[in-house]
C-alpha positions in Angstrom: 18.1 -6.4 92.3 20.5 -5.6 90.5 20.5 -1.3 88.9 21.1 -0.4 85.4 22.4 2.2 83.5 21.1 1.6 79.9 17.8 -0.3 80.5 14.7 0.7 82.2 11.1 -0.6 83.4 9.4 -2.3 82.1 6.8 0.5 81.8 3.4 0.5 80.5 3.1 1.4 76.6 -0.6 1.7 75.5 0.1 0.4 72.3 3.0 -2.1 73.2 1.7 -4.0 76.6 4.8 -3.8 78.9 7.8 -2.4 77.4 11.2 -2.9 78.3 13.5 0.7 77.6 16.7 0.9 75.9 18.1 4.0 76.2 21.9 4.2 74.1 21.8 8.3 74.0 22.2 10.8 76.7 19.6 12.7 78.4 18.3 15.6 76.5 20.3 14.8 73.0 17.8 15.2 70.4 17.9 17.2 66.7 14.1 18.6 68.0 13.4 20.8 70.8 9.4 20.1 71.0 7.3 22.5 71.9 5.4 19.9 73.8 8.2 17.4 75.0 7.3 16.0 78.5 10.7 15.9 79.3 11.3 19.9 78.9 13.4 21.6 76.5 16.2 20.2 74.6 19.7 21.0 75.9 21.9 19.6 73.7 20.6 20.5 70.4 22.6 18.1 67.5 21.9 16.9 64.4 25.5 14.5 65.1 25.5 11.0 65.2 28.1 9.5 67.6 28.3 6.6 69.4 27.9 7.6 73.1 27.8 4.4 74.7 29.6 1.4 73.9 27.5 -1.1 71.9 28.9 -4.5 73.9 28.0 -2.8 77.3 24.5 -2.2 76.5 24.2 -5.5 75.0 26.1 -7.3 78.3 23.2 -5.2 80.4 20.5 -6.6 78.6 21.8 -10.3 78.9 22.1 -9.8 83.0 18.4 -8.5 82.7 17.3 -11.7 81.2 18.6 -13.6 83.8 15.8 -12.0 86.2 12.8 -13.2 84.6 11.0 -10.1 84.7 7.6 -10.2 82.2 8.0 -7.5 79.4 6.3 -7.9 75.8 8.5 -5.6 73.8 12.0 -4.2 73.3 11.8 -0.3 73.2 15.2 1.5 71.8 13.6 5.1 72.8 16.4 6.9 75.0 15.7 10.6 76.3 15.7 12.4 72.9 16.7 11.0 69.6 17.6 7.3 69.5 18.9 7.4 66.1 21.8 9.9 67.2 22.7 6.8 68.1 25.6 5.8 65.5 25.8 2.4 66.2 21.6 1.6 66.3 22.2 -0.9 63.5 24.3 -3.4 65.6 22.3 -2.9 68.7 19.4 -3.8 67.1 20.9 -6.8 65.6 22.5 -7.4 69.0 19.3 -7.4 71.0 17.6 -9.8 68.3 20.1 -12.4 68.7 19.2 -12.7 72.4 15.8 -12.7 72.8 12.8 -13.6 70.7 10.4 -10.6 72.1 10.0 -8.3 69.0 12.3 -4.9 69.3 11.0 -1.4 68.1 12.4 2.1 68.0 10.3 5.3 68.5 12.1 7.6 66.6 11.1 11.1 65.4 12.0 10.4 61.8 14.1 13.3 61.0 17.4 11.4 60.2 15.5 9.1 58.0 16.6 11.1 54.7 20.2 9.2 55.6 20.3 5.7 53.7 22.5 4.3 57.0 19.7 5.5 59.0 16.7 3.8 56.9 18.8 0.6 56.2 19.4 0.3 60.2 15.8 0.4 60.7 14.9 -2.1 58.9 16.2 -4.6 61.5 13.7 -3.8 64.2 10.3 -5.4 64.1 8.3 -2.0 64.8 9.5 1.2 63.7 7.4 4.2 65.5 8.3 7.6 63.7 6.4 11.0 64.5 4.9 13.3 62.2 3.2 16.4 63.9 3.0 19.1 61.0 2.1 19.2 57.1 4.8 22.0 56.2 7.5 23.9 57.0 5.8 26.4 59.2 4.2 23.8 61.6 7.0 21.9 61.5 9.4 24.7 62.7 6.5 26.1 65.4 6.1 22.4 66.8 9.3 20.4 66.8 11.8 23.7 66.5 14.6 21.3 64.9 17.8 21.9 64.3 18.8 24.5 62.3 19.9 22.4 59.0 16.6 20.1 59.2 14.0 21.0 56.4 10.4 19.4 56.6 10.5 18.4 52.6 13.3 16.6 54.0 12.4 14.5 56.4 9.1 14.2 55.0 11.0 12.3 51.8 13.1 10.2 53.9 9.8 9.3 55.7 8.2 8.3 52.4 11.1 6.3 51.4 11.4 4.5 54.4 8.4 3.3 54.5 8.0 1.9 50.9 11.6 0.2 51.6 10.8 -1.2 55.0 9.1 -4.7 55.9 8.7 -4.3 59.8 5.8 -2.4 61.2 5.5 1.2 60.9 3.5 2.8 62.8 3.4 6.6 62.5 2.6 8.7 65.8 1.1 12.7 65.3 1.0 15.0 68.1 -2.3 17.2 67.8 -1.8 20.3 70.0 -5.1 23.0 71.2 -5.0 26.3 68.0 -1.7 24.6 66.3 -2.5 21.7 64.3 -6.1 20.7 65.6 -8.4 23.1 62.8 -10.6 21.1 60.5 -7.9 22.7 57.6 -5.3 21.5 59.4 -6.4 18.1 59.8 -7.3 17.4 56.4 -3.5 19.6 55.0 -1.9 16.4 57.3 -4.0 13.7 55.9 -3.2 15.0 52.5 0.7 15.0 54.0 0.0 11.4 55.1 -1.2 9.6 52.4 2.3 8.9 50.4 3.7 7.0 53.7 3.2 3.7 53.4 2.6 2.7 57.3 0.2 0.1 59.0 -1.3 2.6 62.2 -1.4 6.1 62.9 -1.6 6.9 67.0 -3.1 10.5 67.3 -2.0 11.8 70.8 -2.3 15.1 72.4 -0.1 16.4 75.6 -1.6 14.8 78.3 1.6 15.2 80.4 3.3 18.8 81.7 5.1 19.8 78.2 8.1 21.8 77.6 6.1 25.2 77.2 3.8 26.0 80.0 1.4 27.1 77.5 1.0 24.7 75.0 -2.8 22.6 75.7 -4.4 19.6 75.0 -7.4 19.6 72.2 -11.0 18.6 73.6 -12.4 14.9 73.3 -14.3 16.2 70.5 -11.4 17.3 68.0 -9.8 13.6 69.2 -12.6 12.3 67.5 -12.6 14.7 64.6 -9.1 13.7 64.2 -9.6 10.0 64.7 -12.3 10.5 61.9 -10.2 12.9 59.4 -6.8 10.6 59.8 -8.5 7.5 60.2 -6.2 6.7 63.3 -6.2 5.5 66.6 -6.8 7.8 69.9 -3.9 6.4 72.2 -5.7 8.2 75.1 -8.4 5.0 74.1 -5.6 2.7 74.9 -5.5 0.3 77.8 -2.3 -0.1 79.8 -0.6 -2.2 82.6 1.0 -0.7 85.4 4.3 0.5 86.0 7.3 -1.7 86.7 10.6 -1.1 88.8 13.1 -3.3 90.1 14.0 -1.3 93.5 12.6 -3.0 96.1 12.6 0.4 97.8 9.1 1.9 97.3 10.7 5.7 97.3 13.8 4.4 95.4 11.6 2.7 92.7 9.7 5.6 92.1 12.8 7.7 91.6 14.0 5.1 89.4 10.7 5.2 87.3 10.8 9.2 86.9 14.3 9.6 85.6 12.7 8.2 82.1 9.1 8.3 82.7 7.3 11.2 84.2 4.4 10.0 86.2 1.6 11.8 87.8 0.1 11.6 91.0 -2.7 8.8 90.7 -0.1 6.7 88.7 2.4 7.1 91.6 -0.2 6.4 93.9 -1.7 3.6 92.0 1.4 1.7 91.6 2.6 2.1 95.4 -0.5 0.1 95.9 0.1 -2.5 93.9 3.1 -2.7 95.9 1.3 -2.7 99.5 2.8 0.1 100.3 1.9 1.5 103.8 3.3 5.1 103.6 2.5 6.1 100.4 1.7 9.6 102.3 5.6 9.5 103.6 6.7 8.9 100.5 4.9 11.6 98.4 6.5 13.9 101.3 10.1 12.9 100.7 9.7 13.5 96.8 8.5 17.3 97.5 11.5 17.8 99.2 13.6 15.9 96.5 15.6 18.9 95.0 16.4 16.6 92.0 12.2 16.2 91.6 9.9 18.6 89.3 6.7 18.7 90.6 4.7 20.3 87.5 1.1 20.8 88.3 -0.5 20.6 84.6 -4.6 20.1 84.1 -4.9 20.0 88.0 -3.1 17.1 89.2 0.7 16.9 89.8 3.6 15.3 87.9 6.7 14.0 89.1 10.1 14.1 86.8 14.0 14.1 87.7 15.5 17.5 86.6 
């Protein structure tokens, strides 16, 4: 099969079903540098929109895809930082519409939302996914540590406005992280923060996977549910998913291909070579410890494997 350079998976999403990734930034290009970002710190930190890629290659990509037949349910523009650095977001959107009836959606960390280019490009996908993790400046500064020029009244307005503007589905994600954001005060200072955004779900997730800062830590079942309660959202960590997808027919090569976007851990990685009938899953764990491109992060006593 053939490889790709802008598309990946599909891979499970436990709120999409299988999810097909378009990714039209660089690795590592983001305006944030999350504190809990599973894949590490940021290292090119920009608040510039460009157009990395050219539009008409992605778009050619995605047309050979097709021609495979492999099941996916959604179209997620995502990338490996911010997608709407992304200059040309607009006509890719529109470009990925005009070939397939699947619905496409962009998980997005909001910040450039305060630009009216940005909002009106948006408006073109079916599913919108934006993140909100702290209810002012201070927690938004400790958490996402943007870029310099970014201010939380900001991107909090350009949030609110998008979402009274917008048709689609929005569904706003939050990030609740162990003596940060997780206090009953805290809590209710985010619904408060919440309630002018017009969206249709809020996902509460916690970092389940190795984060950027070794010492950053998940919150307890129990504050999941105090959130779920306070917000009046949805616990992803409640969320059913499919498997993982590659198309290597290598069982080592697709897991590599699977960690250069999607960090996995070692019951996933073992679970999907299964599915597979894979007969030296032992061999293979072996060859990806010796991997010098692989990060093995051992996080809440299991191990994780990600591409440096």
């Amino acid at each position: 099969m053939k490889k790709y350079k802008y598309l990946y998976g599909p891979v499970p999403s436990r709120r999409m079903g299988l999810s097909l990734g378009v990714s039209p930034i660089p690795k590592k290009y983001c305006n944030y540098s999350c504190i809990y970002c599973q894949l590490g710190r940021t290292n090119n930190l920009t608040n510039n929109r460009e157009t990395f890629y050219d539009n008409s290659e992605i778009l050619k990509e995605f047309e050979d895809y097709l021609k495979e037949n492999i099941k996916f349910d959604v179209i997620t523009i995502v990338g490996e930082g911010e997608p709407t650095l992304y200059k040309d977001i607009k006509e890719l959107i529109i470009g990925l519409k005009e070939k397939t009836s699947k619905p496409v959606a962009v998980i997005t960390n909001g910040s450039l939302l305060y630009e009216k280019e940005v909002r009106n490009a948006l408006t073109y996908a079916d599913i919108v996914l934006p993140s909100l993790d702290a209810y002012d400046e201070e927690t938004f500064k400790k958490i996402n540590r943007p870029y310099g020029k970014i201010k939380f009244k900001e991107i909090l307005d350009g949030l609110i406005m998008f979402s009274n503007e917008y048709k689609g589905q929005l569904w706003l994600e939050t990030m609740i992280i162990k003596d940060i954001n997780d206090s009953e005060e805290a809590l209710k200072k985010m619904k408060e923060t919440f309630r002018n955004i017009n969206y249709d779900r809020l996902y509460i997730n916690t970092p389940v996977r190795p984060p950027a800062e070794d010492w950053v830590e998940q919150v307890s079942d129990k504050t999941i549910q105090l959130a779920v309660k306070t917000l009046n959202g949805i616990s992803i960590e409640m969320l059913k998913s499919e498997g993982f997808y590659s198309e290597e027919e290598n069982d080592y090569d697709a897991i590599l291909s699977i960690i250069r976007r999607h960090p996995m851990n070692q019951f996933e990685i073992n679970s999907f070579l299964n599915t597979r009938n894979c007969n030296n899953i032992d061999e293979i764990f072996q060859k990806l410890s010796l991997n010098s491109n692989v990060e093995i992060v051992n996080y809440k006593g299991y191990n994780t494997y990600r591409l440096r």
